[in-house]
PASEBA-1860 file (N, C-alpha, C; in nm, 3 decimals):
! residues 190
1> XXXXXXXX> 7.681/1.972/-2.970/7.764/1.922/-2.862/7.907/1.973/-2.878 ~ 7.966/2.010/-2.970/8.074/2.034/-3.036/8.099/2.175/-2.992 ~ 8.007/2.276/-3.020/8.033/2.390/-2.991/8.003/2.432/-2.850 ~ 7.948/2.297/-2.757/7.902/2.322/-2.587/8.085/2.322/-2.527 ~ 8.155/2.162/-2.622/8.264/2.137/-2.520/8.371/2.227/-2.626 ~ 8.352/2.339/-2.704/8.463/2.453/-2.752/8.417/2.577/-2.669 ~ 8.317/2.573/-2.631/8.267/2.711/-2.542/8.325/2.692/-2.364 ~ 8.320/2.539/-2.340/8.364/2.514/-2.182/8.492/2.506/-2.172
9> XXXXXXXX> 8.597/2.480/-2.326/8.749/2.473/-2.326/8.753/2.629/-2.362 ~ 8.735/2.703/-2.429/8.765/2.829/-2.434/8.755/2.922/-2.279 ~ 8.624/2.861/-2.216/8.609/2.940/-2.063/8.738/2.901/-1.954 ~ 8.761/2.743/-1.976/8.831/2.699/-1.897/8.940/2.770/-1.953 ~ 9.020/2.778/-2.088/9.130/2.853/-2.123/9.142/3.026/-2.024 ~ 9.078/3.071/-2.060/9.037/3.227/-2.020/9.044/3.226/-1.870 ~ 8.995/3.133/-1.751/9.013/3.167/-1.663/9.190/3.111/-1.588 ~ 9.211/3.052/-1.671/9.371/2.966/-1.675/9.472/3.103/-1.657
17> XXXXXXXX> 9.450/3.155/-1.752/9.542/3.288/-1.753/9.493/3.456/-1.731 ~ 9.351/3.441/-1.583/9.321/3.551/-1.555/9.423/3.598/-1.415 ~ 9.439/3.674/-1.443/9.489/3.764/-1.290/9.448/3.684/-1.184 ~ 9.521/3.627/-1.070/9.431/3.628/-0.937/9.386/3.728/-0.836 ~ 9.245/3.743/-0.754/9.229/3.792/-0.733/9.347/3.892/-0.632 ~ 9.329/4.000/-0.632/9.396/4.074/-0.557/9.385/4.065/-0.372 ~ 9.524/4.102/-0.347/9.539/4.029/-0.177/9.534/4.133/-0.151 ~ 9.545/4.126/0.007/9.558/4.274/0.089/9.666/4.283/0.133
25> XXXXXXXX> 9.706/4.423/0.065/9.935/4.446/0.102/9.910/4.513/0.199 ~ 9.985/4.489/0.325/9.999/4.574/0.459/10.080/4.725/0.387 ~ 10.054/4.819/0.478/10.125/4.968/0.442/10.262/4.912/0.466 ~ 10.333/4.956/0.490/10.497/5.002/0.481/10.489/4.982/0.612 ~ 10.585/4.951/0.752/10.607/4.963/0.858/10.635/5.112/0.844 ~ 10.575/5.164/0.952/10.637/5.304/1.012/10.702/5.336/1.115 ~ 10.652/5.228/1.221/10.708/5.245/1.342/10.767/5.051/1.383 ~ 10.901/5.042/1.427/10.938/4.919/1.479/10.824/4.844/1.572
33> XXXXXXXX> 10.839/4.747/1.561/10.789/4.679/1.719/10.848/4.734/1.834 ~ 10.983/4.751/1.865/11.039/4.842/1.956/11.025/4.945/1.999 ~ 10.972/5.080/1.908/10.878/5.146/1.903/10.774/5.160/1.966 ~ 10.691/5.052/1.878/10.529/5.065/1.939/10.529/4.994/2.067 ~ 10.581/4.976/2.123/10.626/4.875/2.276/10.633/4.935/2.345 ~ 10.712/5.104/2.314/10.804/5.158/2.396/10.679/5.262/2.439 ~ 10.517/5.246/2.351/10.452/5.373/2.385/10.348/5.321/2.519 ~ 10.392/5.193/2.614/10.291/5.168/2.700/10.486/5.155/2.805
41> XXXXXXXX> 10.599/5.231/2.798/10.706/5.178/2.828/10.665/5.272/3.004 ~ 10.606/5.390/2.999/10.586/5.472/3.109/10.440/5.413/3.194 ~ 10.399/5.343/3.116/10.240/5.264/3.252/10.324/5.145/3.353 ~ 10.313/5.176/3.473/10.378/5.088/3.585/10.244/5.003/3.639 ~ 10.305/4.878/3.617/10.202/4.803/3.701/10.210/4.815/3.845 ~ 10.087/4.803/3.886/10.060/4.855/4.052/10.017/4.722/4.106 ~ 9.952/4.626/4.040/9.945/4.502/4.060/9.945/4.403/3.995 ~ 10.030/4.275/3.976/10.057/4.194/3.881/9.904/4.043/3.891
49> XXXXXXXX> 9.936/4.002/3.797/9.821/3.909/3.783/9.839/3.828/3.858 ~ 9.923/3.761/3.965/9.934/3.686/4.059/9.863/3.798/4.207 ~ 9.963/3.926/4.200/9.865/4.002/4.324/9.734/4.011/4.307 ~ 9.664/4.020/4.166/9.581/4.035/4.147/9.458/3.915/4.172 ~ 9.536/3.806/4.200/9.464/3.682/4.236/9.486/3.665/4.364 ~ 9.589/3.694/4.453/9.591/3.738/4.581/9.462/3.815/4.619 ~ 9.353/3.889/4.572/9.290/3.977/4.609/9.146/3.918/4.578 ~ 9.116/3.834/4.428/9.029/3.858/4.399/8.952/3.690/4.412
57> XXXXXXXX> 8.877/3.652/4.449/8.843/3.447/4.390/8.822/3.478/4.307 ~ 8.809/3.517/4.143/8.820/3.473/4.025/8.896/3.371/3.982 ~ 8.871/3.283/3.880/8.958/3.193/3.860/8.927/3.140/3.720 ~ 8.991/3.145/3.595/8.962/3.075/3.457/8.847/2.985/3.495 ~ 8.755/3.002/3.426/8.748/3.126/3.302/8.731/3.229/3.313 ~ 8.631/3.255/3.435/8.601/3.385/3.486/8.687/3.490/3.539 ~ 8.848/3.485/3.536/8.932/3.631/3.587/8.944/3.668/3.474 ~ 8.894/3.834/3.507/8.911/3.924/3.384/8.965/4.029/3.427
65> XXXXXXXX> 9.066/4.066/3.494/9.142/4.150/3.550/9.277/4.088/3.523 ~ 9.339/4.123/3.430/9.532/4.062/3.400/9.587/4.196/3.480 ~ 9.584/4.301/3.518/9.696/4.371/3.568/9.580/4.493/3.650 ~ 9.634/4.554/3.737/9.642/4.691/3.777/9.725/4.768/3.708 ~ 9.724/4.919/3.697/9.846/5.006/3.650/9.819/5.122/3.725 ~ 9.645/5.154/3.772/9.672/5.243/3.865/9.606/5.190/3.982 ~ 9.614/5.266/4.074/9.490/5.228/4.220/9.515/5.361/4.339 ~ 9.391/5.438/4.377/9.427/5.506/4.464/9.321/5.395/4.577
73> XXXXXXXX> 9.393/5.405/4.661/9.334/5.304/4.801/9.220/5.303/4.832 ~ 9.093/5.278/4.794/8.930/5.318/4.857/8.887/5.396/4.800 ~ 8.920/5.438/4.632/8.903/5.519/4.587/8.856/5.468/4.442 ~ 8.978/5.443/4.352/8.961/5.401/4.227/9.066/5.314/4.202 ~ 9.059/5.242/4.050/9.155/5.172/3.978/9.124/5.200/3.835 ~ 9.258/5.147/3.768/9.252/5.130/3.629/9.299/5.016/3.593 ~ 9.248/4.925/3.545/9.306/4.801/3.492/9.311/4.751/3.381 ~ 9.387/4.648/3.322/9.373/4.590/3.182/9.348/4.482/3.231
81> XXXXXXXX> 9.236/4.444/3.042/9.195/4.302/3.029/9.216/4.287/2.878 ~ 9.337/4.200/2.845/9.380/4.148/2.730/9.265/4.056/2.690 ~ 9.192/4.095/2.539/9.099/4.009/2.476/9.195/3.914/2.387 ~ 9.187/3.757/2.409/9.241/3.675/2.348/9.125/3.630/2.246 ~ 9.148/3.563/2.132/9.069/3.460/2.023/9.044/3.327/2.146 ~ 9.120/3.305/2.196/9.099/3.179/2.241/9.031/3.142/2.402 ~ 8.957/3.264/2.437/8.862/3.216/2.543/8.771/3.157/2.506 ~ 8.709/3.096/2.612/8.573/3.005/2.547/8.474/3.048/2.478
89> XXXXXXXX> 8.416/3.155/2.553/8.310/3.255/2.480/8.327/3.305/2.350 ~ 8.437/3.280/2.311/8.441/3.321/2.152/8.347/3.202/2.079 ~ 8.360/3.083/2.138/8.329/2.950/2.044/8.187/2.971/1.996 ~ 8.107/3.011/2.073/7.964/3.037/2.035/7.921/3.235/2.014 ~ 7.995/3.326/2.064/7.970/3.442/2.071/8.074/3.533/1.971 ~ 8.030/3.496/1.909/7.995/3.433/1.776/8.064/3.374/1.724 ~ 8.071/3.256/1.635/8.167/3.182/1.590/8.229/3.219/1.435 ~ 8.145/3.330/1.365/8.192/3.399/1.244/8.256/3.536/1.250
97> XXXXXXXX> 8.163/3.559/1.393/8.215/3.755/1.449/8.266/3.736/1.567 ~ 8.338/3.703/1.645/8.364/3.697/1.794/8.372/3.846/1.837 ~ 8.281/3.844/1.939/8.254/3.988/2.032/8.272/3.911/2.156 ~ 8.312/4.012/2.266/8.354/4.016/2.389/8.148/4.036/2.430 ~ 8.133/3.928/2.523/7.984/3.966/2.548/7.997/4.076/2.643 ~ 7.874/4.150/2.626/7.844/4.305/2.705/7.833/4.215/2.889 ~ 7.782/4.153/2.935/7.780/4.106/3.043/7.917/4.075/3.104 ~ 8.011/3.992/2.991/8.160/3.982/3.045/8.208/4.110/3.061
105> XXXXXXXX> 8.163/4.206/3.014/8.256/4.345/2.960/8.212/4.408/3.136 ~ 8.074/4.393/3.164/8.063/4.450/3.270/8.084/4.385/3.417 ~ 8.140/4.262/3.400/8.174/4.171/3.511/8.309/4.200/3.494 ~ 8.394/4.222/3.406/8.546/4.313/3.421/8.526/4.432/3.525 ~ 8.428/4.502/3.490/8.428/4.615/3.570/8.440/4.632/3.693 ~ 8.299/4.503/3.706/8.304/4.488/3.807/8.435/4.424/3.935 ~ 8.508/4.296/3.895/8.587/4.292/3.939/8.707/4.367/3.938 ~ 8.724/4.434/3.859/8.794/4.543/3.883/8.802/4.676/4.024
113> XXXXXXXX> 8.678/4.678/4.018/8.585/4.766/4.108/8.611/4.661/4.259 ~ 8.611/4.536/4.243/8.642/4.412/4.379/8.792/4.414/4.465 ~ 8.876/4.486/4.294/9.058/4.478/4.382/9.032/4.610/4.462 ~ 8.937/4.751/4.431/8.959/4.820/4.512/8.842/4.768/4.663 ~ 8.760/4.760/4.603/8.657/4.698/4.761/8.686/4.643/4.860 ~ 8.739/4.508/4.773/8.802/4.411/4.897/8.927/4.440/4.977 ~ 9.008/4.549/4.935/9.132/4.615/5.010/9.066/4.742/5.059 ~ 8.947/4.736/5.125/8.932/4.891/5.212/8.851/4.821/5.366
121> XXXXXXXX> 8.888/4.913/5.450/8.846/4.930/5.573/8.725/4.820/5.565 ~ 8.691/4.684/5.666/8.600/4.629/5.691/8.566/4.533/5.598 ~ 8.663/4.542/5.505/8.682/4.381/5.442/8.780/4.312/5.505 ~ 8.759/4.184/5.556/8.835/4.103/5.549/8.940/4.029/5.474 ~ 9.021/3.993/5.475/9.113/3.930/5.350/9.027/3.745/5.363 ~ 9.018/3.743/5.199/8.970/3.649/5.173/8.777/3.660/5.149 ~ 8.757/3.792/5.197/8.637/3.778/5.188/8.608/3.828/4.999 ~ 8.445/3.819/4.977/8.368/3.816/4.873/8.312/3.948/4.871
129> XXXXXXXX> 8.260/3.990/4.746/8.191/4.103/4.697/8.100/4.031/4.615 ~ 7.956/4.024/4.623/7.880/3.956/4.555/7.851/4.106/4.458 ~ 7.821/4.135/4.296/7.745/4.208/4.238/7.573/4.201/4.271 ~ 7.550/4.315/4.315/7.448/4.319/4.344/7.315/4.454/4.214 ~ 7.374/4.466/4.189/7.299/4.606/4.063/7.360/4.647/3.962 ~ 7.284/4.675/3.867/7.387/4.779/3.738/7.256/4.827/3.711 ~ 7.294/4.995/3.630/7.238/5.055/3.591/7.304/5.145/3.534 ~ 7.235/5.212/3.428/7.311/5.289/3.323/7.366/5.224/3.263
137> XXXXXXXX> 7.356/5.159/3.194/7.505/5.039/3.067/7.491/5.121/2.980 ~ 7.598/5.146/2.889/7.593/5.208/2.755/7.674/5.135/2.691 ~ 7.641/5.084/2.576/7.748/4.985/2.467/7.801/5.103/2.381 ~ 7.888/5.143/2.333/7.926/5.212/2.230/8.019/5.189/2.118 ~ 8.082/5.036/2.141/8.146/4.947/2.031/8.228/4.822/2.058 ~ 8.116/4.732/1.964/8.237/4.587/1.984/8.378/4.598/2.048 ~ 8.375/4.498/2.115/8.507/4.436/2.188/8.522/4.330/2.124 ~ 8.671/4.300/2.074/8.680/4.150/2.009/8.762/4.128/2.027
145> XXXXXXXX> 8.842/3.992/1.998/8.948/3.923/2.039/9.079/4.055/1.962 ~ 9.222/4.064/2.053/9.343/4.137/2.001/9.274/4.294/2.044 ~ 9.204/4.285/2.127/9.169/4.475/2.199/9.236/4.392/2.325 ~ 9.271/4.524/2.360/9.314/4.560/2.498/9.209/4.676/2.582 ~ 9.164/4.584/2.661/9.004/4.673/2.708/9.079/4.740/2.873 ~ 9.098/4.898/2.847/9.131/4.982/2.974/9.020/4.992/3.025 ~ 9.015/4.985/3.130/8.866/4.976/3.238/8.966/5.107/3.384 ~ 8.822/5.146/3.422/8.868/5.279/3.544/8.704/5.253/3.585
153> XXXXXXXX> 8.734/5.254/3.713/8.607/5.248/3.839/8.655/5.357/3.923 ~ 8.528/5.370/4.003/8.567/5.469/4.070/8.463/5.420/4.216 ~ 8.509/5.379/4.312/8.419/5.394/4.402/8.356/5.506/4.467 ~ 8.228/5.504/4.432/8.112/5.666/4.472/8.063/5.645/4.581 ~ 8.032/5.545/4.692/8.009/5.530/4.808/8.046/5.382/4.875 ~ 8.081/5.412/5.029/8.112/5.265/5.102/8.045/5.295/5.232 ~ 7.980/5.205/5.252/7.899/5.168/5.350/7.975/5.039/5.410 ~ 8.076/5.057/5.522/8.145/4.977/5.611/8.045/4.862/5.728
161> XXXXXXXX> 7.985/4.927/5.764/7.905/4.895/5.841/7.770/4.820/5.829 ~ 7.764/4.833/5.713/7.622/4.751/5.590/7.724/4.650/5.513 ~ 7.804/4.676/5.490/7.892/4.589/5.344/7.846/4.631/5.226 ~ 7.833/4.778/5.207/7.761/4.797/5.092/7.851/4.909/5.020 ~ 7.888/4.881/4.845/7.941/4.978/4.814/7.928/4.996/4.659 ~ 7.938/5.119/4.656/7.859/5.137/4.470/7.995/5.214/4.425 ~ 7.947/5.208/4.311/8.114/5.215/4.193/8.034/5.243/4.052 ~ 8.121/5.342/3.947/8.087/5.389/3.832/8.214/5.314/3.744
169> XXXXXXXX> 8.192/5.282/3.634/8.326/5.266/3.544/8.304/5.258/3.371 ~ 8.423/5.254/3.342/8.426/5.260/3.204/8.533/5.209/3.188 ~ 8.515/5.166/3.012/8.618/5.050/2.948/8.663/5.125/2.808 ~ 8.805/5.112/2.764/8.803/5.190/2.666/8.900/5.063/2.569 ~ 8.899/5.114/2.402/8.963/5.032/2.306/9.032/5.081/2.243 ~ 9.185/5.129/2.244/9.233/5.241/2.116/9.182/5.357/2.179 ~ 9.137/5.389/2.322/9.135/5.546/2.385/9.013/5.588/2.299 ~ 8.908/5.479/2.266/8.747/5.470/2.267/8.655/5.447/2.312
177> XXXXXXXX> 8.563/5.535/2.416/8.494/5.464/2.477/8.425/5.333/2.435 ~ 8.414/5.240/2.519/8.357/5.088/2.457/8.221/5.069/2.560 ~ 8.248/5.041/2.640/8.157/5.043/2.769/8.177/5.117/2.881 ~ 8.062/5.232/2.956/7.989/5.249/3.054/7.882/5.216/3.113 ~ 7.886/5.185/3.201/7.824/5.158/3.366/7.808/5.307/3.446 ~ 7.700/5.315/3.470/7.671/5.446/3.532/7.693/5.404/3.704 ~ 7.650/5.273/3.744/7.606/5.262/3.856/7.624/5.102/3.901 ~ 7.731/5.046/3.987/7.728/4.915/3.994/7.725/4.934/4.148
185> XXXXXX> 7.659/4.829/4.224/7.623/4.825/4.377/7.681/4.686/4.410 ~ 7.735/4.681/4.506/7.820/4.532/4.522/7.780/4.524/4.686 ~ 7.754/4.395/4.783/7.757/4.362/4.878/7.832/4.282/4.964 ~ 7.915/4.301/5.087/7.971/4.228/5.121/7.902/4.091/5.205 ~ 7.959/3.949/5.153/7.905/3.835/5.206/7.955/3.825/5.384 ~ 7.887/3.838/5.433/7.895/3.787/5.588/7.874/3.670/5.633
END
């Protein structure tokens, strides 16, 4: 018994005065915050998140469009969607890994693809774009909370007279592709 409680005071001694484990040291700053601020200082917003709710019924939880920066009229857009930690979908998707789900990723697109729809010839203001198809999805890397997901649609056909209009897009992370959509088809509600 003697030599159990000199073997558990010697262990307890030894770990008393081991090193703690080693932390993780950030590099050196290289560039200011002022700096790295200044490299999104030339993107002009084309529509702010209030115009952008002017345009779209999304509404928390579901708006995933925070800005325009480009838009040619009936044509295309480019928009951002700031990934926060603190949307809901993090709580369960996943609660150890939080990923941006591939379905939210492509309902960005889609409404994205809605600020140009719903502002062309034979929409009404106030009217709806129901998603009606996808095809082609390609995942090519997690989205997680602190990305900034660039999304670009492009409308490939409008059918005025049907309410019918199809759109291609992609989402990028760090100027990586993240998600493509080959093919999204949207309908206007009458």
């Amino acid at each position: 018994m003697r030599s159990s409680c000199a073997l558990l005071l010697s262990l307890a001694w030894a770990s008393a005065f081991q090193a703690p484990a080693p932390t993780r040291v950030a590099p050196p700053l290289r560039a200011t915050a002022q700096e790295i601020s200044a490299l999104t200082g030339g993107v002009e917003t084309v529509f702010t998140l209030e115009e952008v709710q002017k345009i779209l019924p999304h509404r928390y939880p579901f708006a995933l469009v925070d800005k325009v920066v480009a838009y040619e009229p009936g044509e295309s857009a480019v928009g951002i969607k700031q990934i926060t930690f603190n949307e809901p979908q993090f709580g369960g998707h996943f609660p150890d890994r939080p990923i941006m789900p591939g379905v939210m990723q492509i309902e960005a697109l889609a409404q994205l693809a809605g600020v140009v729809c719903l502002q062309m010839e034979g929409a009404e203001p106030g009217a709806v774009f129901f998603f009606a198809g996808v095809d082609g999805v390609k995942w090519k890397r997690p989205v997680v909370p602190g990305d900034t997901l660039v999304m670009e649609v492009e409308i490939t056909n409008w059918k005025a007279k049907f309410g019918i209009a199809k759109a291609t897009g992609r989402a990028y992370v760090d100027g990586n592709l993240a998600v493509e959509v080959g093919a999204m088809t949207f309908a206007l509600a009458k």
